[in-house]
Structure formats: structure tokens, C-alpha cells
N, C-alpha and C positions, 0 to 999 in steps of 0.2 A: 266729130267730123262727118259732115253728110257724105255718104256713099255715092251718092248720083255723080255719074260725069266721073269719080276717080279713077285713077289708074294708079294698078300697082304691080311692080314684079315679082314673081317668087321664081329664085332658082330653081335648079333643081327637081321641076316640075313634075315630071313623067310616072314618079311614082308615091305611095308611102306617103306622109305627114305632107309634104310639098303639092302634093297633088290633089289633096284632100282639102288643103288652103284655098286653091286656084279654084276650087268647086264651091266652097262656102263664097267668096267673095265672087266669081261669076252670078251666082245664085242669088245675089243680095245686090247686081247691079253694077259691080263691078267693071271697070275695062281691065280685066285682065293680061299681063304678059307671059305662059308658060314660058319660062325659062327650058332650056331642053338643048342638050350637046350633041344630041344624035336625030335630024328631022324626020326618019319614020317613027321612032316614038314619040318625039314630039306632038307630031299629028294627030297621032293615037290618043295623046291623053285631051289635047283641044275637041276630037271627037267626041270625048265620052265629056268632059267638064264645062267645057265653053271657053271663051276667050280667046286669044291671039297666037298665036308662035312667034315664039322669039328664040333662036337659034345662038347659045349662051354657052361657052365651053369655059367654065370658071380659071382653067389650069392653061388658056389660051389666049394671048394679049391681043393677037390682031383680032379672034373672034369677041374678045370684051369691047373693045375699040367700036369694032363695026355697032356692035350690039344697044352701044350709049350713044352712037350717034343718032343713031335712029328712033330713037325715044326725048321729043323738044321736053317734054315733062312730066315727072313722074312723084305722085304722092305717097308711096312704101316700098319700101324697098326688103321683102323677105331674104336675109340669104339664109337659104335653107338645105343649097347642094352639100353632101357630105358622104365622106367613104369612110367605114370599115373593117380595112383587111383584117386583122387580126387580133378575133375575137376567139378567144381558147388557149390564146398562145402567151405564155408568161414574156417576161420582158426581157431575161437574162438568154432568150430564144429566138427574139424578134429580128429580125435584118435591121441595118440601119434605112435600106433603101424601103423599106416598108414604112417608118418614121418619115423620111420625105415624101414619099407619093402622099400618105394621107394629110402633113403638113400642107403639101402645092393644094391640096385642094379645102381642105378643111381652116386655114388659117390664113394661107397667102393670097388665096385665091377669094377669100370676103375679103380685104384689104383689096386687093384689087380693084375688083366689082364696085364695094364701094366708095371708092375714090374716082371711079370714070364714072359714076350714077351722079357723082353728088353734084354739077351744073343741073341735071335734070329736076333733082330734087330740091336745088333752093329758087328752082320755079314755083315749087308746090304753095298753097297758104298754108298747108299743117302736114307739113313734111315728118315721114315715121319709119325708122329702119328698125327691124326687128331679126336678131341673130337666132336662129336655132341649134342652141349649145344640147346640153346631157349635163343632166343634176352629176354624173359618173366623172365628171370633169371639175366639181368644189372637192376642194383639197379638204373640207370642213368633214364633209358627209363621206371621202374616202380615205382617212386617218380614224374617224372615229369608231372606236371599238364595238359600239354599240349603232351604228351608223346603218342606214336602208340597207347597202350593200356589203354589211360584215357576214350573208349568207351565201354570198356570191364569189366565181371562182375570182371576179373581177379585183375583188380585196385582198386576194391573194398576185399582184402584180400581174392579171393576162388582161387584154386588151388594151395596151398600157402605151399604143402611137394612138388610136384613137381617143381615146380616154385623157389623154394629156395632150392632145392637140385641142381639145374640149376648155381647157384650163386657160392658155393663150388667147384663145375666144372671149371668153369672160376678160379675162384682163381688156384687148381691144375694146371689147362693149364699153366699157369705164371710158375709156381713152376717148374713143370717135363723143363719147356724152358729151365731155366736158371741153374737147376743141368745136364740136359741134351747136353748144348750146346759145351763143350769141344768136346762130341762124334758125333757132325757133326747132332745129331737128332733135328730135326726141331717139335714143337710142338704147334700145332693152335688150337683153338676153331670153330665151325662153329653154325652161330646163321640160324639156315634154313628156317625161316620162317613159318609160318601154312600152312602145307598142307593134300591134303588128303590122309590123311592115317590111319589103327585103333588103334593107339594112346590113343584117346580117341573120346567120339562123336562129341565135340568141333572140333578138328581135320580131322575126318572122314565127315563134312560137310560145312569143307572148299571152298575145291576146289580146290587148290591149288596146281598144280604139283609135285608131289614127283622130277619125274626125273629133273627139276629144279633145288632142292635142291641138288640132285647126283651129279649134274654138279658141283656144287660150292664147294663140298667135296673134288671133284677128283683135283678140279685147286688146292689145300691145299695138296695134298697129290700127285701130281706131281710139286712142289716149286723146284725152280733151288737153287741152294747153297748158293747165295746171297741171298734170299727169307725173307723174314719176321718169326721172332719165336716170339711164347708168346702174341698174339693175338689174341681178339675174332672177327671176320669176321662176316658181312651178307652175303647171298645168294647172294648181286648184287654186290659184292666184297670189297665195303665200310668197315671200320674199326667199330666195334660195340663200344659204351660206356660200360663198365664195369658196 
């Protein structure tokens, strides 16, 4: 896909992996849309990355509404906004209402978004959504005994509405692929690894390079037409276990 003249939105813009996206693909020529729920840091991040404001509250139907109407055509579609709360906290401790706030945004609220983008997007000629899931969300790599995170409290059921609102994601990705794939839309998952970002404190004292995970967003959302759909991806570009 040439870069020149595209446009693509990444939710969730303002900070962390999302914001690091909107800076590799500003930087590369992009028309950029920061996605952004709140327009002083919206601005903030347009300041420092480049690109446009787009005033996007994913967990908000008349702001989704306004947000796709104002976009005639859109060639990727990053949904990248995600919350959260309840990293530390075992699952037999969680609120129920902590399971929906991070569901409204992590699961309902890509369903949403995508589904008002997608007149925009089958403008595109090579139309690409790309989900920003967590490897922490394959039931594969978090049953297995021997698994990345059997050293983490995470395997022992804490963060367990984030982390399983992660799982539903994956599944969706499968789904939007394959009703998707007549109209040429390519649709991936991307597992980005921990890095540092304010996500959560877990995350924010990783270490781990955002702009790393960017990279591996943007190679998903510049896929040649042969490309792979309906996939969750790691950051080193390996296929993730479901």
C-alpha cells in the first residue's frame, strides 16, 4: 500500500502504543486522525506527533456518529483505545461493574467504531483494520503451564476483565475477517507485548518499547492483498495461539 495521500485512524491516540502509531504513520506521510475522547489532550498529542483531531469517545454513540461522519474515506482503521482497571486484583475480588466498564470500551466499543468506519473504509482501495489485543488474552499461552505468563500474578486469575475482554477481541477479529473479506478488508489482531506505557502500573514499568509495538501495528496495516486476515499476530511477527 503506498503511504502517500492515506488516511488512517488510530483510537485512542493521546497516549502509549496508540500514540506512538499516529507518530510512525504521521512521519511516513500519513494523514493522520488522533483519535482522542478528551480535546486538551487530544491536542497535546497532535502537537507533539502530527496529524489531525478527531474527537472519538469509543464508549459514546452520538460522539462515534459525529466522528464517521466526518471522515468521506478512510484506509485503516487502528482500534487501539483500551482500559485496564484491574491489574493486581484476582477475579474472585473484581466487581462485576469493573468487567463492564472495561467490556464498554475494550470489546463493544471496537464493534461500534467499527461498524460506523466501515462506509468509510470500503471507500478505501486496500482497506486494513488492525485490533490492538494482549498475547494475555490467548487462552493458549494463558492455560499453559509452561506459558510466557506462568511467572506472572496474571496466571494466577488477576487481571482477569481486562485480560478476558482481550479473548472476545480475538474472537471479533476472526469474525469482522471473514464477513469482511468479500470487500477486500483485511482484519488482524495484534498481540504487542508489555510495554511502557500508562495502561496500567504493570505496564508503565515494563520497559518495554512502545515504538516497537507501532512497528508491528503498522506492518498489519500496510498488508499487500495477498496478506493474511483473521489473525492474532505478536510484535516479532509470529502467528499468536488463540
Amino acid at each position: 500500500m503506498d503511504a502517500e495521500a492515506s488516511v488512517a485512524l488510530v483510537t485512542g491516540a493521546t497516549g502509549g502504543i496508540g500514540k506512538e502509531i499516529a507518530r510512525q504513520l504521521a512521519a511516513a506521510g500519513w494523514s493522520v486522525l488522533v483519535g482522542a475522547r478528551d480535546r486538551a489532550r487530544g491536542a497535546k498529542a497532535v502537537a507533539e506527533v502530527g496529524g489531525q483531531l478527531l474527537l472519538l469517545d469509543v464508549t459514546d454513540p452520538l460522539s462515534i456518529a459525529a466522528a464517521a461522519e466526518s471522515v468521506p474515506r478512510l484506509d485503516v482503521l487502528i482500534n487501539n483505545a483500551g482500559i485496564a482497571p484491574d491489574t493486581g486484583t484476582i477475579v474472585t475480588e473484581t466487581e462485576v461493574d469493573v468487567f463492564r466498564r472495561t467490556y464498554e470500551t475494550n470489546v463493544f466499543g471496537v464493534v461500534a467504531v467499527t461498524n460506523a468506519f466501515l462506509p468509510s473504509l470500503r471507500r478505501s482501495d486496500h482497506p486494513r483494520i488492525v485490533n490492538i489485543s494482549s498475547g494475555t488474552g490467548s487462552l493458549t499461552w494463558s492455560s499453559a503451564a509452561n506459558s510466557q505468563f506462568d511467572f506472572r500474578a496474571a496466571s494466577r486469575g488477576a487481571g482477569a476483565a481486562y485480560r478476558s475482554s482481550k479473548t472476545p477481541l480475538n474472537a471479533l477479529t476472526v469474525f469482522y475477517a471473514q464477513a469482511l473479506a468479500d470487500d477486500g478488508i483485511k482484519v488482524n489482531a495484534l498481540a504487542p507485548g508489555l510495554r511502557a506505557t500508562n495502561l496500567n502500573p504493570q505496564a508503565l514499568a515494563a520497559g518495554g518499547d512502545p515504538s516497537e509495538a507501532a512497528a508491528a501495528a503498522i506492518r498489519l496495516a500496510l498488508l499487500p492483498d495477498d496478506g493474511p486476515t483473521g489473525q492474532l499476530v505478536s510484535w516479532d511477527g509470529t502467528v499468536a495461539p488463540w
